[in-house]
Short mmCIF file of the C-alpha atoms (twelve columns), coordinates in Angstrom:
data_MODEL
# 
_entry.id   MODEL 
# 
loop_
_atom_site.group_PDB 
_atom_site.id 
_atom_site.type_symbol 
_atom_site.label_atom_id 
_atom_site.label_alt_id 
_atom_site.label_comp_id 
_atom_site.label_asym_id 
_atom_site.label_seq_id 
_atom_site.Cartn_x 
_atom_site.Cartn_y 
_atom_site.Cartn_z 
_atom_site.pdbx_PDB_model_num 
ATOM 1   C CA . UNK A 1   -15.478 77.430  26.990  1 
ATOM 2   C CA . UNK A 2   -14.521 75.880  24.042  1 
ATOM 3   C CA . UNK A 3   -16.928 76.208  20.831  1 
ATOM 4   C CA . UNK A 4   -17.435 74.498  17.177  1 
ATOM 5   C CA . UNK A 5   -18.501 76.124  14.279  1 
ATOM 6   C CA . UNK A 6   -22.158 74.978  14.997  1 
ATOM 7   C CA . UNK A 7   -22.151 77.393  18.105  1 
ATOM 8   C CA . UNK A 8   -22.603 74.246  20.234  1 
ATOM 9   C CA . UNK A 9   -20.195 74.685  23.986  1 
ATOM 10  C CA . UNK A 10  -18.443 71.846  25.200  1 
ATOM 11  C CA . UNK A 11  -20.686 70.499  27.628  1 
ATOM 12  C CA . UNK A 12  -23.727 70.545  24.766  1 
ATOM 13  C CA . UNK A 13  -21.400 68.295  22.579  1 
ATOM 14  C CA . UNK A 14  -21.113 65.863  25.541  1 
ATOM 15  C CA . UNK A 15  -24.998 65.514  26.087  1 
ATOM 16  C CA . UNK A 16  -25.116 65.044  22.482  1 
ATOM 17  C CA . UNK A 17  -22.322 62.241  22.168  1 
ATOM 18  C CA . UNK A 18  -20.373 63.837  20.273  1 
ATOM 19  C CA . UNK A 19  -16.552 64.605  20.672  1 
ATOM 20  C CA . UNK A 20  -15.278 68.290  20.790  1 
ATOM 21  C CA . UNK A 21  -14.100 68.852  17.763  1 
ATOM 22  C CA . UNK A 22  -11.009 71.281  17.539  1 
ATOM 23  C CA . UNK A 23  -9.491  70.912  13.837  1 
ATOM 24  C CA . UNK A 24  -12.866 71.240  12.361  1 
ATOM 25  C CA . UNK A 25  -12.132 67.750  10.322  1 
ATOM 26  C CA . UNK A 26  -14.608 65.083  10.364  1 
ATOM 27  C CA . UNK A 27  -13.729 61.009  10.719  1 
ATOM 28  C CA . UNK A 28  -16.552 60.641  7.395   1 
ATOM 29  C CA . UNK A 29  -19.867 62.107  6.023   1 
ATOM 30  C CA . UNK A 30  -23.148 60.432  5.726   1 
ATOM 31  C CA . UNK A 31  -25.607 61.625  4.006   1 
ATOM 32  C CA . UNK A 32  -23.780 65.399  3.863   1 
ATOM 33  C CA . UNK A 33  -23.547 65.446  7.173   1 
ATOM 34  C CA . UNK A 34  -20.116 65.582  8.696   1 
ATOM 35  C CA . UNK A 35  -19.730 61.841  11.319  1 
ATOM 36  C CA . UNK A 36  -17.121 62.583  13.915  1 
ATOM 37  C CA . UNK A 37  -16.984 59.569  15.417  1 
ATOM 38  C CA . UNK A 38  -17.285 56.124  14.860  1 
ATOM 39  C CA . UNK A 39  -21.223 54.282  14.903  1 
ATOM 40  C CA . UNK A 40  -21.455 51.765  17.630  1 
ATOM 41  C CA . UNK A 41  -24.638 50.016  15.895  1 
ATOM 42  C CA . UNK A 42  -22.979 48.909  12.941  1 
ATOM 43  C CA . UNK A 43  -24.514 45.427  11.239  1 
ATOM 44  C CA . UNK A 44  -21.859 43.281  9.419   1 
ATOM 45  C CA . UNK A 45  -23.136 39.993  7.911   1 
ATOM 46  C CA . UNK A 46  -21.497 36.838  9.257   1 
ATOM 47  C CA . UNK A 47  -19.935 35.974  5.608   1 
ATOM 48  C CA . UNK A 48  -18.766 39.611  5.183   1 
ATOM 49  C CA . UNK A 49  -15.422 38.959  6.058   1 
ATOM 50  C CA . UNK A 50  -14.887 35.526  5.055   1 
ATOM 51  C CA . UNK A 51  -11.417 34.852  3.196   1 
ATOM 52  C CA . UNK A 52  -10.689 32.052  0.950   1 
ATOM 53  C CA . UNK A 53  -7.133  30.910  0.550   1 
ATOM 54  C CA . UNK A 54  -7.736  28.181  -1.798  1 
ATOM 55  C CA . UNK A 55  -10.670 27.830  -4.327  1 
ATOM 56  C CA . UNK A 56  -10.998 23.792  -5.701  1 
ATOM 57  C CA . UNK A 57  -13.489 22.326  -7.939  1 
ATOM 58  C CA . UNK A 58  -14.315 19.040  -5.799  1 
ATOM 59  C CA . UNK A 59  -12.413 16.625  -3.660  1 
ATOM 60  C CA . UNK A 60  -10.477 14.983  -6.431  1 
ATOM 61  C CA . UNK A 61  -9.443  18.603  -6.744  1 
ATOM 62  C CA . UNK A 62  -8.139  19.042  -3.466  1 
ATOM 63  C CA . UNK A 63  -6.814  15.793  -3.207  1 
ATOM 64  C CA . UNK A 64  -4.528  16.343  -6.880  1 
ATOM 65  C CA . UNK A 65  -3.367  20.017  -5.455  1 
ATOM 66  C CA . UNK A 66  -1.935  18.437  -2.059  1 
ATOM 67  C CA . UNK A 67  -0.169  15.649  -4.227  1 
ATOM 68  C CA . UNK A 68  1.056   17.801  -7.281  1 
ATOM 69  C CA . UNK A 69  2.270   20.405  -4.764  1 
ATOM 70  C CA . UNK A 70  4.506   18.672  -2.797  1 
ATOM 71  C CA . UNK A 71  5.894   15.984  -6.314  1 
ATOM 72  C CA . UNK A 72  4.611   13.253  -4.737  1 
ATOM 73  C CA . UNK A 73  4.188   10.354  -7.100  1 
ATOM 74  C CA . UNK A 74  0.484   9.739   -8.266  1 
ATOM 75  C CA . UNK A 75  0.957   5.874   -7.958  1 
ATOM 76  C CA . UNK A 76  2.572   5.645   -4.695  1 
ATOM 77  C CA . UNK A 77  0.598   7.959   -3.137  1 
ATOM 78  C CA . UNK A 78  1.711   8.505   0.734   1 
ATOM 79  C CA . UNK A 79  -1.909  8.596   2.189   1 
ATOM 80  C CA . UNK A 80  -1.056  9.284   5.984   1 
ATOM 81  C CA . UNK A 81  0.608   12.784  5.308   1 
ATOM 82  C CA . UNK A 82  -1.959  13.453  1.820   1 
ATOM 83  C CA . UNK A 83  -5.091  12.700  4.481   1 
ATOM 84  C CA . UNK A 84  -3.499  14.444  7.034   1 
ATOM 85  C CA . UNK A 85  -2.906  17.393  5.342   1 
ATOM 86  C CA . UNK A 86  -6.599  16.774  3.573   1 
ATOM 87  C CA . UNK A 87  -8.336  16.901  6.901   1 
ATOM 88  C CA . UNK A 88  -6.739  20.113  8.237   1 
ATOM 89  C CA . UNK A 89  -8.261  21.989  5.009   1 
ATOM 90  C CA . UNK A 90  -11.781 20.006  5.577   1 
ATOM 91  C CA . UNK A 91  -11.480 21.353  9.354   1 
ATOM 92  C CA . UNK A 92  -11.288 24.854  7.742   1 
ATOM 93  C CA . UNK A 93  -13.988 24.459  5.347   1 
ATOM 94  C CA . UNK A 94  -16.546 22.676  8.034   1 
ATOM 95  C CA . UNK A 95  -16.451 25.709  10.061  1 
ATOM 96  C CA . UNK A 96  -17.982 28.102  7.929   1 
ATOM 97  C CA . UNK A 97  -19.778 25.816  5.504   1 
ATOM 98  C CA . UNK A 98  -20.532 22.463  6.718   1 
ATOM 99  C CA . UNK A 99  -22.868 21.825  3.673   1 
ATOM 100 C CA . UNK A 100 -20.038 22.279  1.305   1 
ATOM 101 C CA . UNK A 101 -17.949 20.485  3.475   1 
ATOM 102 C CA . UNK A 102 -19.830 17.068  3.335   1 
ATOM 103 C CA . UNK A 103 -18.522 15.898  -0.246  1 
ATOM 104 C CA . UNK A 104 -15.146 16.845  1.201   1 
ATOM 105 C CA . UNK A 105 -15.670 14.263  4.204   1 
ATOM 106 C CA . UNK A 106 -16.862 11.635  1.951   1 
ATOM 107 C CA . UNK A 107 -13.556 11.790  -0.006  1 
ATOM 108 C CA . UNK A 108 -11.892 11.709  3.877   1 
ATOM 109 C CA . UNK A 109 -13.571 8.783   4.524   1 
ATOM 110 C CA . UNK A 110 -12.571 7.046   1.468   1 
ATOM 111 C CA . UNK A 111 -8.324  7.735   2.053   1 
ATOM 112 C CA . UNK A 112 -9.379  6.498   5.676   1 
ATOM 113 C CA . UNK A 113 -10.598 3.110   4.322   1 
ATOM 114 C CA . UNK A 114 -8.042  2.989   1.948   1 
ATOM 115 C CA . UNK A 115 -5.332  3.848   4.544   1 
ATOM 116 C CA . UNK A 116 -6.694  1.034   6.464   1 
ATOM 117 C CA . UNK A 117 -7.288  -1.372  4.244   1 
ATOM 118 C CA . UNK A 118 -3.596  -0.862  3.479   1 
ATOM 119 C CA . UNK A 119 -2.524  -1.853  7.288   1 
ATOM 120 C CA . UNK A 120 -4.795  -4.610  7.045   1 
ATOM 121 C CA . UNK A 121 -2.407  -8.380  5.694   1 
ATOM 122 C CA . UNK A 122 -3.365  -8.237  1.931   1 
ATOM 123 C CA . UNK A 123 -5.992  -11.001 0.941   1 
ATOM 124 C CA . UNK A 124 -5.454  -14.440 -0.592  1 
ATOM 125 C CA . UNK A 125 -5.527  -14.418 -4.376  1 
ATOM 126 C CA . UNK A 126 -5.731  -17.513 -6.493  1 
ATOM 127 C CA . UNK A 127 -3.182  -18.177 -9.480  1 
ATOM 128 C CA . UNK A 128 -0.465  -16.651 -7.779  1 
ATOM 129 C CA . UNK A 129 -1.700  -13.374 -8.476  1 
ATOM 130 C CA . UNK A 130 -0.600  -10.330 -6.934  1 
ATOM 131 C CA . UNK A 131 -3.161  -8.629  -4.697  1 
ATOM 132 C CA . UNK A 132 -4.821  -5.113  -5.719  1 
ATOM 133 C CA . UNK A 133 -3.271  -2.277  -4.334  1 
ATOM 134 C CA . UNK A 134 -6.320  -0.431  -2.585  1 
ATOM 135 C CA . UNK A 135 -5.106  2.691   -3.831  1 
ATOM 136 C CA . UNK A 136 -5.783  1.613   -7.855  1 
ATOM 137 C CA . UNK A 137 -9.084  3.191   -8.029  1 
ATOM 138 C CA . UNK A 138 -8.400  6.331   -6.600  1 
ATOM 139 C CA . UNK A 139 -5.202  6.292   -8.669  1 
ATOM 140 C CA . UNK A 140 -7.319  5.436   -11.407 1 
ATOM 141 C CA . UNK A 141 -9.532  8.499   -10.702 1 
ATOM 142 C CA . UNK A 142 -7.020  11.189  -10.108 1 
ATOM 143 C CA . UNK A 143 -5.603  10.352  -13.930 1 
ATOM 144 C CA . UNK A 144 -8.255  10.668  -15.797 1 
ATOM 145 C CA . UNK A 145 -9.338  13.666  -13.672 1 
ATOM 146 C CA . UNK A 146 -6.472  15.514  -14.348 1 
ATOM 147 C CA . UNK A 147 -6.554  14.432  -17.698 1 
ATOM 148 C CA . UNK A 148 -9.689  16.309  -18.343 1 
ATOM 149 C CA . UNK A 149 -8.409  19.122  -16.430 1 
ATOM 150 C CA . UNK A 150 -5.500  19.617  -18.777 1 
ATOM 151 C CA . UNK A 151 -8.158  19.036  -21.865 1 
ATOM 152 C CA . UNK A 152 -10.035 21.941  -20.317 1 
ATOM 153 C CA . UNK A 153 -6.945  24.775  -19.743 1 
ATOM 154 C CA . UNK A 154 -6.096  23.925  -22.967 1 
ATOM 155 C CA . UNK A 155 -9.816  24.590  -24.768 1 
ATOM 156 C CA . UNK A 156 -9.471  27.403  -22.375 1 
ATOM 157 C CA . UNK A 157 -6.704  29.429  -24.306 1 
ATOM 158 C CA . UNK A 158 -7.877  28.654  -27.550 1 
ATOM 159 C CA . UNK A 159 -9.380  31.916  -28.701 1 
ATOM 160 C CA . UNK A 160 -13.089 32.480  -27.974 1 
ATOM 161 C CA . UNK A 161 -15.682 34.172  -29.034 1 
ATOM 162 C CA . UNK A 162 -16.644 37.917  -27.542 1 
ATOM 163 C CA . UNK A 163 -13.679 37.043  -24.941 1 
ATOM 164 C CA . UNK A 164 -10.815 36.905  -27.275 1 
ATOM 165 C CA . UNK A 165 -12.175 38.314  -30.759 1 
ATOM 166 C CA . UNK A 166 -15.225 39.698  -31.813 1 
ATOM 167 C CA . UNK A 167 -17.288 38.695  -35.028 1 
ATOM 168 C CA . UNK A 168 -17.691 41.536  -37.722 1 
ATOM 169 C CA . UNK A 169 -20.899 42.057  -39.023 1 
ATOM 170 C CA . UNK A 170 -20.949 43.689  -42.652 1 
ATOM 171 C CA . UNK A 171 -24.057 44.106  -44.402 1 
ATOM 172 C CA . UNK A 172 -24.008 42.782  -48.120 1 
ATOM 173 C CA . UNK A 173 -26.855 43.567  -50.156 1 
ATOM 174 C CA . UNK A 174 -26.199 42.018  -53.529 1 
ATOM 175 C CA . UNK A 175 -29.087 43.836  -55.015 1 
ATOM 176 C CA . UNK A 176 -27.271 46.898  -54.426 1 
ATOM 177 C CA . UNK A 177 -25.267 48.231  -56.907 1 
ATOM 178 C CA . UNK A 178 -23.102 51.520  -56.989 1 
ATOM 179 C CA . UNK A 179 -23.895 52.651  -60.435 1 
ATOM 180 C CA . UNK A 180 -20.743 55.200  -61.495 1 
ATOM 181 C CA . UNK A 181 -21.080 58.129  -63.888 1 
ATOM 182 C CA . UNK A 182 -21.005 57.514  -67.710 1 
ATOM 183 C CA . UNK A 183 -18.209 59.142  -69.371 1 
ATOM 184 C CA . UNK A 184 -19.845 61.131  -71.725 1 
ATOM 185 C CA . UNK A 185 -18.747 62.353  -75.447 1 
ATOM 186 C CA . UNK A 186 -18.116 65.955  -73.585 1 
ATOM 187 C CA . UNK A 187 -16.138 64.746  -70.756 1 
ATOM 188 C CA . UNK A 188 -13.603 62.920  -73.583 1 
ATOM 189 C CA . UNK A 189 -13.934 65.688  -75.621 1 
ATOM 190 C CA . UNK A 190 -12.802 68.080  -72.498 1 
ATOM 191 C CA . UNK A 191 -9.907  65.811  -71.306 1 
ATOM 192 C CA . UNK A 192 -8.685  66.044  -75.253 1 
ATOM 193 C CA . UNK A 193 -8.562  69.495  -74.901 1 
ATOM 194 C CA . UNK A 194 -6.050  69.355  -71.969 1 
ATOM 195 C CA . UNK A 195 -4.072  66.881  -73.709 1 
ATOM 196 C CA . UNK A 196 -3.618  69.008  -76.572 1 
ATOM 197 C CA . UNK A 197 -3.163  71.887  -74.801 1 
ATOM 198 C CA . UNK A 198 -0.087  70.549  -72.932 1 
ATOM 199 C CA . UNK A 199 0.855   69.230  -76.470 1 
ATOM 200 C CA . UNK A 200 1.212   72.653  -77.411 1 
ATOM 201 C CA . UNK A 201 3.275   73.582  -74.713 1 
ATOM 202 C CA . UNK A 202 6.317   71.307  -75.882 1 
ATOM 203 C CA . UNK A 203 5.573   72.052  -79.916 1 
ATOM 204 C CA . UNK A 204 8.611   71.436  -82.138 1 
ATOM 205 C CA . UNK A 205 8.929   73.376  -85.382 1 
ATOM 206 C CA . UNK A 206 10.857  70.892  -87.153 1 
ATOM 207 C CA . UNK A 207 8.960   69.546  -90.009 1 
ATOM 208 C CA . UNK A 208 8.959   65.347  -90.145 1 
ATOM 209 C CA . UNK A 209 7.104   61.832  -91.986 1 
ATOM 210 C CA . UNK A 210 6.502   59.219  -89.497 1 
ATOM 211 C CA . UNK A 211 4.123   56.351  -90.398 1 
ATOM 212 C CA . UNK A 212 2.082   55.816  -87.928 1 
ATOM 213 C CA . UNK A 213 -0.489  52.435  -87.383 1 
ATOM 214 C CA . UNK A 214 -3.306  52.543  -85.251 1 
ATOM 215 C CA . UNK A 215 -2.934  48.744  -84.636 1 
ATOM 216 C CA . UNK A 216 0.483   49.362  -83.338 1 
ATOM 217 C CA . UNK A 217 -0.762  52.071  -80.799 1 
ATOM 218 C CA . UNK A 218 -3.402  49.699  -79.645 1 
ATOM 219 C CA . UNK A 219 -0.889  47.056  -78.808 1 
ATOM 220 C CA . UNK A 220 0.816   49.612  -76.975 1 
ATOM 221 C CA . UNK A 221 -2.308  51.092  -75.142 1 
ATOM 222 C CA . UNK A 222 -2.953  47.119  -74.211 1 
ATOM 223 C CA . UNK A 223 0.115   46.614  -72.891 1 
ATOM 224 C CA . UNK A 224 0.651   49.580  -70.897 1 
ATOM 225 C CA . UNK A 225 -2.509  48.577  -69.393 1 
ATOM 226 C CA . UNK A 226 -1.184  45.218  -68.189 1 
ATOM 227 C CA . UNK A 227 -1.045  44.561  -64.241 1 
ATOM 228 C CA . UNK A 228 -2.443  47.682  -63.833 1 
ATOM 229 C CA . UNK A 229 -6.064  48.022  -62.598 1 
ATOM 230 C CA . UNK A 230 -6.499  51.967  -63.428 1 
ATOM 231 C CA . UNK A 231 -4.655  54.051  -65.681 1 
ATOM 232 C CA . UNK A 232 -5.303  57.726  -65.585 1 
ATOM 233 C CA . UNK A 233 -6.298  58.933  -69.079 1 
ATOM 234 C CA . UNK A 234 -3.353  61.445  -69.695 1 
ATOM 235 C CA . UNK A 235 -0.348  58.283  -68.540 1 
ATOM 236 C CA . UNK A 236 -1.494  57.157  -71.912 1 
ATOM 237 C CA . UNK A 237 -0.158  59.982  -73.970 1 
ATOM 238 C CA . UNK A 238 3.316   61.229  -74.334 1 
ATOM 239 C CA . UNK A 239 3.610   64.832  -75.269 1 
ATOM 240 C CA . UNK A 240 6.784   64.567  -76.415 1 
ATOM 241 C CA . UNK A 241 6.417   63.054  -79.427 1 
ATOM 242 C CA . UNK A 242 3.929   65.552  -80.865 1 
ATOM 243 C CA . UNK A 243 1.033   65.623  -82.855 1 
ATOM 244 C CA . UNK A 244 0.360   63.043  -84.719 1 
ATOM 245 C CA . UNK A 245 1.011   60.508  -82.316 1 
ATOM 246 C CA . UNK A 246 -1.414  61.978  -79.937 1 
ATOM 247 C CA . UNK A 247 -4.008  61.823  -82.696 1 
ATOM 248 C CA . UNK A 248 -3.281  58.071  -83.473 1 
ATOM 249 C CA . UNK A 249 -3.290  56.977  -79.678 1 
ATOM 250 C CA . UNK A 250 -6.410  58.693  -79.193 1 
ATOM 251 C CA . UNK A 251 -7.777  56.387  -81.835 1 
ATOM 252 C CA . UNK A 252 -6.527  53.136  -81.159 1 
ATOM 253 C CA . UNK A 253 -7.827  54.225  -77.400 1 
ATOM 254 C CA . UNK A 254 -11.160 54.716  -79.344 1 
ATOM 255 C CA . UNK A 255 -10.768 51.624  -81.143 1 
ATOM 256 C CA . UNK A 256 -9.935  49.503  -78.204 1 
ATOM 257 C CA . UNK A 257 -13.196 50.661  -76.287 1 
ATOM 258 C CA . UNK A 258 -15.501 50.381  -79.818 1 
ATOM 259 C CA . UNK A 259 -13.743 46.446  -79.261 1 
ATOM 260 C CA . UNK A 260 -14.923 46.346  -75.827 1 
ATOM 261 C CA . UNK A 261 -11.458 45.589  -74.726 1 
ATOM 262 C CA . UNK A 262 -10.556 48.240  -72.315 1 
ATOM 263 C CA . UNK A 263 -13.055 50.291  -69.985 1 
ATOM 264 C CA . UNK A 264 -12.441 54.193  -69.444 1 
ATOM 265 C CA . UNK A 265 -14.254 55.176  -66.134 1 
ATOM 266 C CA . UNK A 266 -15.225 57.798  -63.799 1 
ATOM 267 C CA . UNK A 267 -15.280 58.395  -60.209 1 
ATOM 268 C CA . UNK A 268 -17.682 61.497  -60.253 1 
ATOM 269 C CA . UNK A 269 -18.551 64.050  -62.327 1 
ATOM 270 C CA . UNK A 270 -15.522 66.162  -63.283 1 
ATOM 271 C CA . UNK A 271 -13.462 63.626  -61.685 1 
ATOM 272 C CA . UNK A 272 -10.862 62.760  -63.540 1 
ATOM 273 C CA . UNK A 273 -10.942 59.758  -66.257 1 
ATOM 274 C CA . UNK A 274 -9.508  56.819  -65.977 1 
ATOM 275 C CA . UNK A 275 -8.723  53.608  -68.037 1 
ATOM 276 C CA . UNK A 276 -8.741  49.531  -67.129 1 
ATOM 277 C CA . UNK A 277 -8.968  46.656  -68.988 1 
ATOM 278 C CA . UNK A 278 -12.207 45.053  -69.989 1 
ATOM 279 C CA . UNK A 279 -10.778 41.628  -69.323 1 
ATOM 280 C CA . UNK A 280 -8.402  39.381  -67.611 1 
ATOM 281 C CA . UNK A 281 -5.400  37.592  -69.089 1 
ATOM 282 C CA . UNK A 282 -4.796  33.956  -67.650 1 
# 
């Protein structure tokens, strides 16, 4: 006598419906509880299962799919086989949704007429004229139809938003202002200090006159400063040349801010210094 890990025999799994399990593997689990066979009482909605092959819009639609899809030509339009074919997908549709289905008919009754008004001997008109081809209206229709369905795919790709891009949001308070640290007598004084102290590292004893003009060193602090939005503060000074010229480019630097014509700036405190340009050349 065979028996499952429950310590229920064979015969008690047959009163209970159940199939002898042997492998100790279930079919599924419901709940946490292991389902060895299949439910017989299962409930599965009528539409459950419904398949659609082919989504359209409307007849016109339908009726512009059947004739783009096999290159017929829109103004000779070979309404036995396009009706034909147009039924047999309005046969589909009128089984499973009849109410959908009725604008469907209507635009099967209308090739009907059409196809029969075509059999029919054309009708007298005066002048000379040429009768009215029965199929100018629908023509007509399926043009401007597709026209607007070309309009559409093509507002379709152009990029939209929250589909294609998203809008950034950046908040601009212009009553805010980041106010930066003053450069303060000490913090010149302290970055004069460094400048001189790499002076001294490349200190000449050779003993020489050079004139000097502070006018001259401003012109050059001015145009080193062109195209450039910061300068640090030691770029401005070349150690090489010794002394004196430090001394006089510190001034005409002093000169040029007393002028208001160049800006020396500061990130932070002990940050290090830089210089701009108070102004902007045409």
């Amino acid at each position: 006598m065979a028996v499952d890990q429950g310590g229920l025999s064979a015969p008690e799994l047959d009163d209970l419906g159940l199939p002898e399990v042997v492998d100790h593997v279930a079919l599924a689990r419901l709940y946490g509880e292991p389902l060895f066979a299949m439910p017989t009482d299962l409930y599965i909605p009528p539409d459950a299962l419904e398949v659609f092959l082919e989504t359209f819009e409307g007849p016109l639609d339908l009726l512009l799919y059947l004739i783009r899809k096999q290159s017929f030509n829109i103004l000779d339009i070979p309404l036995a086989d396009v009706t034909r074919q147009y039924l047999a997908y309005v046969e589909q549709i009128r089984k499973s949704n009849l109410e959908l289905a009725s604008d469907y008919l209507l635009m099967a009754a209308m090739l009907i007429e059409i196809k029969s008004r075509m059999l029919l001997p054309p009708k007298r008109v005066a002048d000379g004229e040429e009768a009215e081809d029965p199929r100018a209206e629908l023509v007509r229709r399926l043009i401007e139809y597709e026209r607007m369905k070309r309009a559409a795919a093509q507002l379709d790709q152009l990029p939209l938003l929250d589909r294609d891009f998203i809008r950034v949001q950046i908040h601009n308070d212009p009553t805010e202002r980041v106010n930066h640290p003053d450069v303060t007598l000490a913090d010149l004084r302290e970055a004069w200090m460094d400048i001189l102290q790499r002076a001294k590292l490349n200190s000449h004893h050779t003993i020489t006159r050079e004139e000097l003009s502070v006018r001259e060193h401003m012109g050059f602090i001015l145009r080193s400063l062109q195209g450039r939005r910061f300068v640090e503060f030691e770029d401005l000074y070349d150690t090489t040349r010794g002394m004196p010229v430090l001394v006089v480019t510190f001034i005409a630097m002093l000169e040029l801010a007393r002028e208001c014509l160049l800006e020396i700036t500061q990130a932070e405190a002990f940050a290090p210094i830089y210089v701009r340009l108070a102004y902007q050349t045409a």
